[in-house]
N, C-alpha and C positions, 0 to 999 in steps of 0.2 A: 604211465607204465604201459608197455604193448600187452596186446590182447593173450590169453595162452595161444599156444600154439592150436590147440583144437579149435576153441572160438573162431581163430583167423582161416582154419579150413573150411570151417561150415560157413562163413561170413563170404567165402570167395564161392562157396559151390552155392551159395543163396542165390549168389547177385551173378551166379551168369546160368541159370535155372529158368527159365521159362515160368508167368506163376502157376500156369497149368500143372507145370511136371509137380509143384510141392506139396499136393493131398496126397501122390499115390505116394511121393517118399515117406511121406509121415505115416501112413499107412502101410507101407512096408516093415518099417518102424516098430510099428509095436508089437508083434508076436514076442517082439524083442524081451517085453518085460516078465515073459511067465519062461524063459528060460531057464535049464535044472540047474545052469551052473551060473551062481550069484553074481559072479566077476561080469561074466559075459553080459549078463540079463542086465546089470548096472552101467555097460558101456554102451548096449542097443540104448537103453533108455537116457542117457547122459548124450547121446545125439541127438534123441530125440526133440529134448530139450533146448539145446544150444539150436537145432533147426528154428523150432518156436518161437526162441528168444529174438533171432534175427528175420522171422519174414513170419511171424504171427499177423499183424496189419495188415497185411495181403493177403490171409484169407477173408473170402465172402462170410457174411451172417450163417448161412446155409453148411457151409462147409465147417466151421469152427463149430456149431450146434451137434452135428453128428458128430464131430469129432470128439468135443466135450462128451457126449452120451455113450459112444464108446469106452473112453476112459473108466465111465461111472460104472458101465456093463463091466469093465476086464479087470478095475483094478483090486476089487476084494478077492480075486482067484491068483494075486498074485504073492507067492511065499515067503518070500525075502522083503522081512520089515524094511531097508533099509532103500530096495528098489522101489519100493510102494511108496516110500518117503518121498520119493525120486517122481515118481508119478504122478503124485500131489502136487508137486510143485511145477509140471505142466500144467495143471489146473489154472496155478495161480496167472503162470503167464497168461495161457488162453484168457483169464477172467480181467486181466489190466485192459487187453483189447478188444474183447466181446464177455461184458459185463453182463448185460442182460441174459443171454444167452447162457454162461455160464449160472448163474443163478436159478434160473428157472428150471435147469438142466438139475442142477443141486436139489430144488424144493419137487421137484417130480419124485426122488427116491424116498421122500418119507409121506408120512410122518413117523412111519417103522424106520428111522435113518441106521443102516449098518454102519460097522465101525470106523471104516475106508469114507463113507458119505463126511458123519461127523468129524473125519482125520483132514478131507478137504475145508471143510468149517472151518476151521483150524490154523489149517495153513495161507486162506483167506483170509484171516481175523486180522494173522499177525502184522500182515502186509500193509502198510498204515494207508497208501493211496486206497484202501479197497474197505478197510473198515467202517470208516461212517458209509462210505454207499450202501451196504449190507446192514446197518443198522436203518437205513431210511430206505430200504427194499421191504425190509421186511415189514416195520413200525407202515409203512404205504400199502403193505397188503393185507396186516391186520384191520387197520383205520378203514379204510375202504372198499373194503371185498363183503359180499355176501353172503354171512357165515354160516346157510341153508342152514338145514331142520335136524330133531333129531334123526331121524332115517334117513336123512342125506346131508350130513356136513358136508362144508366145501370142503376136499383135504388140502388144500392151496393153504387155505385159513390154517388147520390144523396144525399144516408141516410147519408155513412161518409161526407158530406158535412155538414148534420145539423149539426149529433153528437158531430163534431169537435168544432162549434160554440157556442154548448151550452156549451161545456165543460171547454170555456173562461167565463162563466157567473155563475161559481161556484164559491163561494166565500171563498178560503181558501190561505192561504201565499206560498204553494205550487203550484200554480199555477207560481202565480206573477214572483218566484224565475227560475221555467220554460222557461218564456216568456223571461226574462232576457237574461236565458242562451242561446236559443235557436231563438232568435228573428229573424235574417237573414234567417235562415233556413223555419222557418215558413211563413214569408212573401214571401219570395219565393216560397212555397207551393201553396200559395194563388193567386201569381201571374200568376202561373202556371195553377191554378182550374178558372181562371177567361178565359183565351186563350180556354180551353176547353169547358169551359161551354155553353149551348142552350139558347138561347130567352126562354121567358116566365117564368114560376114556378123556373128550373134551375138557370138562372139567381138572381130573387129573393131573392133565397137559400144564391147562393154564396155573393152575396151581404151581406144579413145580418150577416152570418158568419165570412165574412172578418171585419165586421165593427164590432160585438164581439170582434175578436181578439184584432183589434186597439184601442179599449176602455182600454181594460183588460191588457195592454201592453204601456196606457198611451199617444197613439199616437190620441189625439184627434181632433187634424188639418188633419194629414191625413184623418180620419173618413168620418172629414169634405168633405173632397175631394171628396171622394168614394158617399158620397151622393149627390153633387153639380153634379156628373159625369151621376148619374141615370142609373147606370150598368142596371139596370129594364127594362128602357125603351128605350134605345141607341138602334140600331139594332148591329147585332152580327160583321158587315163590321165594327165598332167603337170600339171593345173592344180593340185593339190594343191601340189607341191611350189613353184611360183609366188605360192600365198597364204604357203606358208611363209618363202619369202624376205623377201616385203610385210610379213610381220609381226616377221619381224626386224630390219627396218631400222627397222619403228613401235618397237618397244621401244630400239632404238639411240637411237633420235633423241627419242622423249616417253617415256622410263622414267614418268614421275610421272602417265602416263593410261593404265598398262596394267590398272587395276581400271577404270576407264570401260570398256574396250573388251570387258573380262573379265564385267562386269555387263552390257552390251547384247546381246553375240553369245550370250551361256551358255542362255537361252531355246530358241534356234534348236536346239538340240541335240537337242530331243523332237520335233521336225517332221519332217511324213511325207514332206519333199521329200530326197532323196539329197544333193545337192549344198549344201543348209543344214547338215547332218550333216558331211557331209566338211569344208568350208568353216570350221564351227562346231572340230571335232574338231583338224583342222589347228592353227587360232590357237591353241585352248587349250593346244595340246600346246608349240609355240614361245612360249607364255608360258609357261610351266614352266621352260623353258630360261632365256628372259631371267634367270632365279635364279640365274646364277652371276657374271653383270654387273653386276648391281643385287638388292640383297637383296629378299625379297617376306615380306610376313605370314604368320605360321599357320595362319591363315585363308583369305587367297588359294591356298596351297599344298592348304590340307585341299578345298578348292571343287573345285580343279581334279584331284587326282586320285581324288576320287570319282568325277568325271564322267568320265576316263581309263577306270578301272576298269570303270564301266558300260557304255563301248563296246566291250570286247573281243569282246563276241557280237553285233557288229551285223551288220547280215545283209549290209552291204555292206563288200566287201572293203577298199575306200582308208578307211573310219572306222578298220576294224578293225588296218590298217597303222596311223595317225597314232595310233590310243590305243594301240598298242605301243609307236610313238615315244616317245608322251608317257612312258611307264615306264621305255624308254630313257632319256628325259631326266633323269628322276629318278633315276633309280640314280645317271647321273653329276652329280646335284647332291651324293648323296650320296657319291660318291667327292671329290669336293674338300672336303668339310666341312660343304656346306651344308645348308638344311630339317633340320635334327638333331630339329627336334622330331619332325617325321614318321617321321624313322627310329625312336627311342627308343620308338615303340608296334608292340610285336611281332605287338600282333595285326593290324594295321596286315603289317608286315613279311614276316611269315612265313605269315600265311594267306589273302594277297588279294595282294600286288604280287609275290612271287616264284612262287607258284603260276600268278599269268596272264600272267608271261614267259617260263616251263617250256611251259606248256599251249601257248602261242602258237608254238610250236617244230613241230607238226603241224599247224596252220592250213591248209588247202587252196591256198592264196594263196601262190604263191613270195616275192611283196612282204611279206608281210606276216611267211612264216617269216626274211627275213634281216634284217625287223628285232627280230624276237625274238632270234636268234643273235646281234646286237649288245647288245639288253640285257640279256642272261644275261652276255657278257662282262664287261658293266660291273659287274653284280652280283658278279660271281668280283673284281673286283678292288678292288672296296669292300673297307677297311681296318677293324680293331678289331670283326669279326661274332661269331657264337659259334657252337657247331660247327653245331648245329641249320640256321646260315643254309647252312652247307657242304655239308651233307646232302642238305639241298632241294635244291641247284644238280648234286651228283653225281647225283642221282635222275634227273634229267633226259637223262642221257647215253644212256639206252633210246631217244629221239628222234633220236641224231645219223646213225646207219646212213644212212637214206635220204637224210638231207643231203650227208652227202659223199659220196655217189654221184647227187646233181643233178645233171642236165643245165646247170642254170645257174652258171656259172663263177664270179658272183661268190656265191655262196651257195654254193658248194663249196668256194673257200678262205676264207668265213667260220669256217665251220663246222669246216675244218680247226685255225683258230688256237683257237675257241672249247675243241674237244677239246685243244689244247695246253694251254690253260687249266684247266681240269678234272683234266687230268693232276697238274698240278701243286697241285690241289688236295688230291687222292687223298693226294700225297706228303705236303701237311702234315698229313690226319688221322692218318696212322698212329703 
């Protein structure tokens, strides 16, 4: 079919235009869109456009960046819904052939996004060449940006925090088919942006984005969770225990994607950011656990309490809490019968997992010593060991003095039952 008639006017005044002459036309262009009479304002901008459409490619980085930032400047001041619609969808062209640019242009007006910002979102989202890049724009500047301090969040972090969230609240089948694909990956993300995130507005953020996602993605028990949890108002010492919950309900509800979620976040583990560590250390350690729900590979198990084991000495206290946990958990997989293969390698057993739940018993960290005192318990009551495992465990008792005489109450009648424990050890070697 031929082009309309308009298309093939602008299509011929393109192509014999100098590409010099095409910034200042575009630029002539737009006062076009805040005029009083909506006909008019909708036919400057409907040039506009078809201009775009046909010699977009030709402009420079430089040239489409301003351009873009103009747009973002003029188009909340313009009246007519319908021309602003119109507006938007210069964005989208401008964003098929200066992507980056268009985006960054985007994430500079928030993380306060007016309703013209989130309307471009929008119109971006639906566009299906542009969607996943915008999901891996954003999911790339969460993942790897510097999510500064409280007195100085990055707002880069921040804005891709909203944008990401709103972008689960668009309603087209491409999304849906996204979240599908990409579900592990993305909660992972989240789980990750929650480890990171600051008390106050940050928090917030991440909050309501995550719980976008889980809506939009059909998980609306977890949602559940996320709210009951009050990411909002928990202090930042408790987000740990928040991703732990999230990630319990993710192996409740998708067992058959906990090596997706196990292969994306296990990276994060070496990064110099704390709260990827924590974040990272947490999930591992509640997929460990998922082993006595749903059985896991030799493999998955030998992955993950390497990576256990090598956080014990991390410099920050909540890693070095959760990879106790994780040992914790292990023990009690191995008190019900599980992971046996893991158990069956002693050196495995006896000179790397019960030595770093001993050791973990002086930890500096009260957190961190009562969940050592929980997995030294569990280890006392692992079934079918040999004396040697019994040995190690009574060795440990030179740590308990100070324990039961902590100030902190529940780490003083851990510690109490833990010594009953022991006790009773004592009595079978003899």
């Amino acid at each position: 079919d031929p082009a309309p008639p308009s298309q093939q006017l602008v299509s011929a005044l393109v192509a014999r235009l100098p590409p010099s002459a095409i910034p200042p036309l575009v630029q002539h262009l737009m006062p076009a869109m805040h005029d009083a009479d909506s006909h008019a304002a909708l036919s400057g901008v409907d040039a506009l456009y078809l201009i775009l459409q046909a010699c977009c490619e030709k402009l420079s980085e430089e040239r489409a960046t301003n351009l873009i930032s103009t747009i973002f400047e003029e188009v909340s001041k313009v009246s007519h819904s319908s021309v602003r619609q119109k507006v938007l969808s210069c964005v989208k062209v401008l964003a098929l052939h200066h992507f980056e640019s268009a985006v960054s242009e985007l994430l500079d007006t928030g993380p306060e996004f007016n309703m013209s910002s989130l309307g471009a979102l929008q119109v971006l989202a639906k566009e299906k060449a542009l969607l996943l890049r915008l999901l891996n724009h954003f999911t790339d500047t969460l993942n790897n940006s510097d999510p500064g301090t409280l007195k100085r969040p990055n707002r880069l972090v921040l804005a891709a925090t909203v944008a990401l969230g709103h972008l689960f609240t668009v309603n087209d089948s491409s999304i849906g088919m996204v979240l599908k694909k990409y579900f592990p990956q993305l909660f992972g993300t989240f789980l990750l942006r929650i480890g990171t995130t600051l008390e106050g507005l940050s928090a917030q953020q991440t909050a309501a984005a995550f719980m976008n996602f889980l809506h939009a993605s059909q998980n609306d028990s977890m949602a559940m969770a996320l709210e009951g949890n009050r990411l909002s108002r928990v202090t930042r010492e408790l987000y740990d225990e928040v991703i732990c919950e999230l990630t319990m309900l993710f192996c409740r509800h998708h067992p058959s994607k906990r090596e997706l979620l196990l292969n994306f976040i296990h990276p994060f583990l070496s990064r110099p950011f704390p709260g990827h560590r924590v974040a990272t250390m947490t999930t591992v350690s509640q997929l460990l656990l998922s082993g006595a729900d749903a059985p896991l590979s030799g493999d998955f198990v030998g992955t993950v309490v390497d990576s256990v084991l090598r956080c014990v000495d991390d410099a920050h206290s909540t890693v070095r809490k959760q990879s106790v946990r994780g040992i914790g958990n292990l023990l009690l997989l191995w008190q019900q019968g599980a992971a046996e293969e893991a158990k069956a390698d002693e050196d495995l057993t006896l000179r790397r997992v019960l030595p770093a739940a001993c050791s973990a018993l002086a930890d500096e960290a009260s957190m961190v010593r009562r969940e050592a005192v929980l997995a030294v318990q569990r280890a006392c009551q692992v079934e079918n060991v040999g004396r040697p495992w019994r040995q190690l465990l009574l060795a440990s008792s030179h740590h308990l003095q100070p324990l039961v005489d902590s100030e902190d109450a529940t780490l003083r009648g851990a510690s109490l039952d833990l010594l009953a424990c022991l006790c009773g050890l004592a009595v079978e070697l003899r």
